[in-house]
VMD Tcl script that builds the backbone (N, CA, C; Angstrom):
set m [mol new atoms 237]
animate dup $m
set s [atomselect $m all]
$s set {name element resname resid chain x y z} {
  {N N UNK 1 A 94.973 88.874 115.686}
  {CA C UNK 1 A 94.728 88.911 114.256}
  {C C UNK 1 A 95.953 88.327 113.543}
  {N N UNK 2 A 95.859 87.493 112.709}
  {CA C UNK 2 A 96.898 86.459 112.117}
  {C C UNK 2 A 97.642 87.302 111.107}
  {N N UNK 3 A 98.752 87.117 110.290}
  {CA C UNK 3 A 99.515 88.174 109.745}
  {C C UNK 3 A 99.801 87.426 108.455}
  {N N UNK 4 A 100.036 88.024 107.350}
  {CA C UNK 4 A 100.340 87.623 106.138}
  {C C UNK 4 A 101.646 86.711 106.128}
  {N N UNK 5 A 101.930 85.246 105.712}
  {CA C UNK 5 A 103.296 84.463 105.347}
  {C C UNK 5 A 102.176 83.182 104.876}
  {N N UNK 6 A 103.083 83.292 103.779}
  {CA C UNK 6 A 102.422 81.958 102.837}
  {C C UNK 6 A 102.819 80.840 103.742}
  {N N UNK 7 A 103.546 80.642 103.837}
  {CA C UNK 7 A 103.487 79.160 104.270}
  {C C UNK 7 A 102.609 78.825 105.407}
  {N N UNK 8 A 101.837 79.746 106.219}
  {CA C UNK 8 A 101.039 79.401 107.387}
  {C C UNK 8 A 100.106 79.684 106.457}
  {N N UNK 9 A 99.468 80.410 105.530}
  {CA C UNK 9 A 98.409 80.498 104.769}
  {C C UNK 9 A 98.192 78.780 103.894}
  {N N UNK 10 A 99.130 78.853 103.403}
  {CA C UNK 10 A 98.926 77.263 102.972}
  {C C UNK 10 A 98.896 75.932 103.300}
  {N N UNK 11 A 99.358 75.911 104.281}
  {CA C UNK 11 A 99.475 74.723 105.383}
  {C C UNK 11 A 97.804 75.079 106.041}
  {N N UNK 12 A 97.375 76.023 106.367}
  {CA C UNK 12 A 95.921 75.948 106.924}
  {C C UNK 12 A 95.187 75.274 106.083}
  {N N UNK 13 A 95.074 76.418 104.912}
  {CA C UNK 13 A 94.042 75.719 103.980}
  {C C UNK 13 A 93.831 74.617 103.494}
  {N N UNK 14 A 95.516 73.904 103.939}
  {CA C UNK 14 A 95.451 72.443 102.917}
  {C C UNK 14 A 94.887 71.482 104.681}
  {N N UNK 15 A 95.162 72.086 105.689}
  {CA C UNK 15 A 94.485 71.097 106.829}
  {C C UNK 15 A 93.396 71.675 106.944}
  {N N UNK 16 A 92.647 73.028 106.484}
  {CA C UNK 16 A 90.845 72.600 106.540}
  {C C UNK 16 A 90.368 71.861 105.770}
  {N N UNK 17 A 91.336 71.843 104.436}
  {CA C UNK 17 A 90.613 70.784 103.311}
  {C C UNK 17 A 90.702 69.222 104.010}
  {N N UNK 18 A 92.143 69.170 104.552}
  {CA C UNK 18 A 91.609 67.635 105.154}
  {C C UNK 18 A 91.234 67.437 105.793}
  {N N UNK 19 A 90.799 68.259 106.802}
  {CA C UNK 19 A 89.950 68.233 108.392}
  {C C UNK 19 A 88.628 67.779 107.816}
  {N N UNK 20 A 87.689 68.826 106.856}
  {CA C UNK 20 A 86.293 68.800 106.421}
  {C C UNK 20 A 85.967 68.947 104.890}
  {N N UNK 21 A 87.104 68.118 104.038}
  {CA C UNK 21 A 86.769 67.803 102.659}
  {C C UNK 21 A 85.438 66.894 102.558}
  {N N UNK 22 A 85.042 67.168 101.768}
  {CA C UNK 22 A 83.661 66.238 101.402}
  {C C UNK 22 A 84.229 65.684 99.685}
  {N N UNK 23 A 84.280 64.381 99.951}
  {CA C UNK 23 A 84.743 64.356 98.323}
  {C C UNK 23 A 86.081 64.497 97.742}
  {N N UNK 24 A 86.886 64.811 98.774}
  {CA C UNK 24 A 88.012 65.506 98.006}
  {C C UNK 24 A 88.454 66.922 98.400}
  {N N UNK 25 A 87.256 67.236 98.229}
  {CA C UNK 25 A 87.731 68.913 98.040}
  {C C UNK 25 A 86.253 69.847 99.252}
  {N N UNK 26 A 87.288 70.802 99.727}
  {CA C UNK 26 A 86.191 71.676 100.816}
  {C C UNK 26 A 85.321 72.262 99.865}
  {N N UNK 27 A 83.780 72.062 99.748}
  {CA C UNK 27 A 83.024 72.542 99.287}
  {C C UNK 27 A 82.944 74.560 99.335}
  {N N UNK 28 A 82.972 74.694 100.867}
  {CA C UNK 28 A 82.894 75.798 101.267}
  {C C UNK 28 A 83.747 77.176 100.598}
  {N N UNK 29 A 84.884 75.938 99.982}
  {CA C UNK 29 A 86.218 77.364 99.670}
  {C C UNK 29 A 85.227 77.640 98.185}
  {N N UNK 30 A 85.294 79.046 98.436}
  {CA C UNK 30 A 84.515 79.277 96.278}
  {C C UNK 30 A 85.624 78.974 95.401}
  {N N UNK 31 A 87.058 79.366 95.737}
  {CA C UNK 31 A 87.985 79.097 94.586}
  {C C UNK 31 A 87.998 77.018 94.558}
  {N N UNK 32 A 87.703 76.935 95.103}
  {CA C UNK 32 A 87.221 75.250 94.982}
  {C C UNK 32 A 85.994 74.429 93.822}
  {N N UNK 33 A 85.224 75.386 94.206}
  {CA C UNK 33 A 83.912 75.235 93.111}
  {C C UNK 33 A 84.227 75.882 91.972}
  {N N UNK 34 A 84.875 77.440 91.953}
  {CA C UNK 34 A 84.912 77.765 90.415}
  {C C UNK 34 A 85.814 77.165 89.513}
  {N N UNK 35 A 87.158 76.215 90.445}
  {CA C UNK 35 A 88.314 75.532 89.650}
  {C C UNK 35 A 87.693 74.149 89.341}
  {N N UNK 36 A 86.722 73.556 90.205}
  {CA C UNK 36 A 86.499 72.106 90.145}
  {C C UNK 36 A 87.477 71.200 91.011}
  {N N UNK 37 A 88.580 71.775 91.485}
  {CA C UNK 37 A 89.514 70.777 91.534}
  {C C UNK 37 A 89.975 71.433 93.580}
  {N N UNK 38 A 90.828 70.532 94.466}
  {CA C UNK 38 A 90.799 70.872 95.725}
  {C C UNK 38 A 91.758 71.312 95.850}
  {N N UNK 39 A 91.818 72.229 97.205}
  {CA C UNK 39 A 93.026 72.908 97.486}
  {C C UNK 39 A 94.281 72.054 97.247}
  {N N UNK 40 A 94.024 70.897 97.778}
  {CA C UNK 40 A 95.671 70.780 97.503}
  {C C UNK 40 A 96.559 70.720 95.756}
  {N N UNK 41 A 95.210 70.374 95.000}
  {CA C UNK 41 A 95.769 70.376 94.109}
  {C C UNK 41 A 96.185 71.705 93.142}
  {N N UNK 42 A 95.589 73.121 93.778}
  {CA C UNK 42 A 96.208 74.001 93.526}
  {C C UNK 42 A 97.413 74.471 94.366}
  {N N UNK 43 A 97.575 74.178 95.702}
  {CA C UNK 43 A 99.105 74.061 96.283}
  {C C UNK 43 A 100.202 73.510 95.493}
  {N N UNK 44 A 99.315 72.328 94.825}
  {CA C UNK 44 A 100.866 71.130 94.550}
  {C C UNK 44 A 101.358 72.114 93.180}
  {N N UNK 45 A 100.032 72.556 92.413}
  {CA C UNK 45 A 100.612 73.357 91.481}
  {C C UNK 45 A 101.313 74.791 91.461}
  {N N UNK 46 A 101.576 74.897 93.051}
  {CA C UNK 46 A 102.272 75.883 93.425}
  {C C UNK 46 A 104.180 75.486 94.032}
  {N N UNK 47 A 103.761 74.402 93.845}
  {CA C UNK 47 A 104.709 73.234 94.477}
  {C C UNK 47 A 104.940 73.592 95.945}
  {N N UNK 48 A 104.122 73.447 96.509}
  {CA C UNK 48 A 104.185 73.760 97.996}
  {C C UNK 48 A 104.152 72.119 98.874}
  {N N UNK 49 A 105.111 72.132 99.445}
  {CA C UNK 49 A 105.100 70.450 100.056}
  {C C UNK 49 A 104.735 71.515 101.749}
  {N N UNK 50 A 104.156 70.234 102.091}
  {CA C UNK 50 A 103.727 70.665 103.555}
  {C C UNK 50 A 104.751 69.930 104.254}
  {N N UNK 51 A 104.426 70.377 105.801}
  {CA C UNK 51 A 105.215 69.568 106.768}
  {C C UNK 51 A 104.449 67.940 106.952}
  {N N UNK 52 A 105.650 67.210 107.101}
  {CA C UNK 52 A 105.299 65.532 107.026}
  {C C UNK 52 A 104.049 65.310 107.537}
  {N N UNK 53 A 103.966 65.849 109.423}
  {CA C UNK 53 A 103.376 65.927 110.104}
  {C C UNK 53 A 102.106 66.631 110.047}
  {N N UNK 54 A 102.055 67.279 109.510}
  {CA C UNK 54 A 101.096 68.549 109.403}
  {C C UNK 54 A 99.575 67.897 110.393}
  {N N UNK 55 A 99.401 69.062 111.187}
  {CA C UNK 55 A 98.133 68.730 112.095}
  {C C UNK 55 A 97.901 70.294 113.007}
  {N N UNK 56 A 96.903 70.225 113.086}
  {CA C UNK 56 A 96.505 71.519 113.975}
  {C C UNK 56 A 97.165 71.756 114.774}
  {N N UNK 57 A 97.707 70.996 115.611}
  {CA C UNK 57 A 98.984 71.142 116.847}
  {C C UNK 57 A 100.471 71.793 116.390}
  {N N UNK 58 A 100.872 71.121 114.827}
  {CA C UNK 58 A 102.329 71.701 114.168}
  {C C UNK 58 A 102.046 72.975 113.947}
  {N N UNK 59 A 100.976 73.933 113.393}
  {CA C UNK 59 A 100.861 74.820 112.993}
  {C C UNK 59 A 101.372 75.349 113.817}
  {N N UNK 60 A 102.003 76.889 113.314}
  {CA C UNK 60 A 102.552 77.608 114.094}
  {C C UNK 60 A 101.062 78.679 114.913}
  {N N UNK 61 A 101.697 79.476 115.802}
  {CA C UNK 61 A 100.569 80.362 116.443}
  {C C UNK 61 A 99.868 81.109 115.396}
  {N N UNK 62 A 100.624 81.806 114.483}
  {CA C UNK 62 A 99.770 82.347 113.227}
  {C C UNK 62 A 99.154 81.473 112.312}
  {N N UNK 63 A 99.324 80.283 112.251}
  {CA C UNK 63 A 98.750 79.269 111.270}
  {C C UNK 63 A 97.557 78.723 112.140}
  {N N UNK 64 A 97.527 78.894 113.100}
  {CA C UNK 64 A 96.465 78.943 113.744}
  {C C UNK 64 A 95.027 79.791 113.872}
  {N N UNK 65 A 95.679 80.479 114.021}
  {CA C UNK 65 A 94.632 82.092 113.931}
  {C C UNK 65 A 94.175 81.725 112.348}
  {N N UNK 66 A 94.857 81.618 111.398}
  {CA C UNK 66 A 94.431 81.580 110.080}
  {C C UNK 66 A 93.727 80.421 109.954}
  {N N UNK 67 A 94.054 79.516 110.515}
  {CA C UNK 67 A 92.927 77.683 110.364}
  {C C UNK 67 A 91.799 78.418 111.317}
  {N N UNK 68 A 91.484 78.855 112.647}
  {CA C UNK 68 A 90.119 79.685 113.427}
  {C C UNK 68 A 89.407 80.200 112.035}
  {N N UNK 69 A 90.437 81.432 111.667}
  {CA C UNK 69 A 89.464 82.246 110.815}
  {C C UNK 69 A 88.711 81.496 109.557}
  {N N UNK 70 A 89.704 80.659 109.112}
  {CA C UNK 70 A 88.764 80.318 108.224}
  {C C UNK 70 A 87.529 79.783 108.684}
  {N N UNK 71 A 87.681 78.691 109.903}
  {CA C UNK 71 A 86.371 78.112 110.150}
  {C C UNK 71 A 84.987 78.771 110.344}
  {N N UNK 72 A 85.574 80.197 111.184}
  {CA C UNK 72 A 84.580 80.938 111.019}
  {C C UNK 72 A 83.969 81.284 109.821}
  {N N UNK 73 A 84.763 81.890 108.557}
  {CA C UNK 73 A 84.836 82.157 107.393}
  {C C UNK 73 A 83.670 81.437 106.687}
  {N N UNK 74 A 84.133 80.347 106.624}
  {CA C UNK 74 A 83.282 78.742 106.031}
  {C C UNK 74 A 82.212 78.514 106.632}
  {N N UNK 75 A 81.498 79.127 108.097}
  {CA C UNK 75 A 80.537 78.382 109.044}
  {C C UNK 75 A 81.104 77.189 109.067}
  {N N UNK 76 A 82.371 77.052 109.808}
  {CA C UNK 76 A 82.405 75.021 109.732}
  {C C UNK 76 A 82.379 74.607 111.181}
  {N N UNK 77 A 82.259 73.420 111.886}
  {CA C UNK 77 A 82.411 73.560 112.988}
  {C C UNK 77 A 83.409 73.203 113.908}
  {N N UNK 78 A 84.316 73.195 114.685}
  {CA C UNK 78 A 85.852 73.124 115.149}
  {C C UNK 78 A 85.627 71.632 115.865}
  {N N UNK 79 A 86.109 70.724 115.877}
  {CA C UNK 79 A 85.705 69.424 116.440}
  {C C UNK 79 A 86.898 69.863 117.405}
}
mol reanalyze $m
mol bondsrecalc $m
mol representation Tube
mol addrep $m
């Protein structure tokens, strides 16, 4: 079970949005549809810079568990 630290929380969400954005933005997230606008652009307004690299492999072991859960979360499917 994955453990609370923002920065593995945000680095996921911003690589499910680019893994399976449609458009821009992950349909699936609701805070996506009720803002209009995509995760990253509520990160950036958090000023959160990701790692250069950023990819399912950089994530750490807990940023992992948290990119799984969401997919489950979302019904998305893990390529």
């Amino acid at each position: 079970m994955p453990y609370f630290d923002r920065f593995d929380i945000c680095e996921a969400h911003l690589l499910i949005e680019w893994d399976y954005n449609v458009g821009g933005r992950l349909r699936e997230r609701p805070s996506n549809l009720k803002r209009m606008e995509a995760t990253a652009v509520q990160l950036h307004r958090m000023e959160f810079t990701p790692h250069p690299n950023l990819s399912y492999e950089s994530l750490t072991e807990n940023g992992k568990e948290i990119y799984d859960e969401l997919i489950k979360r979302y019904n998305l499917t893990k390529d």
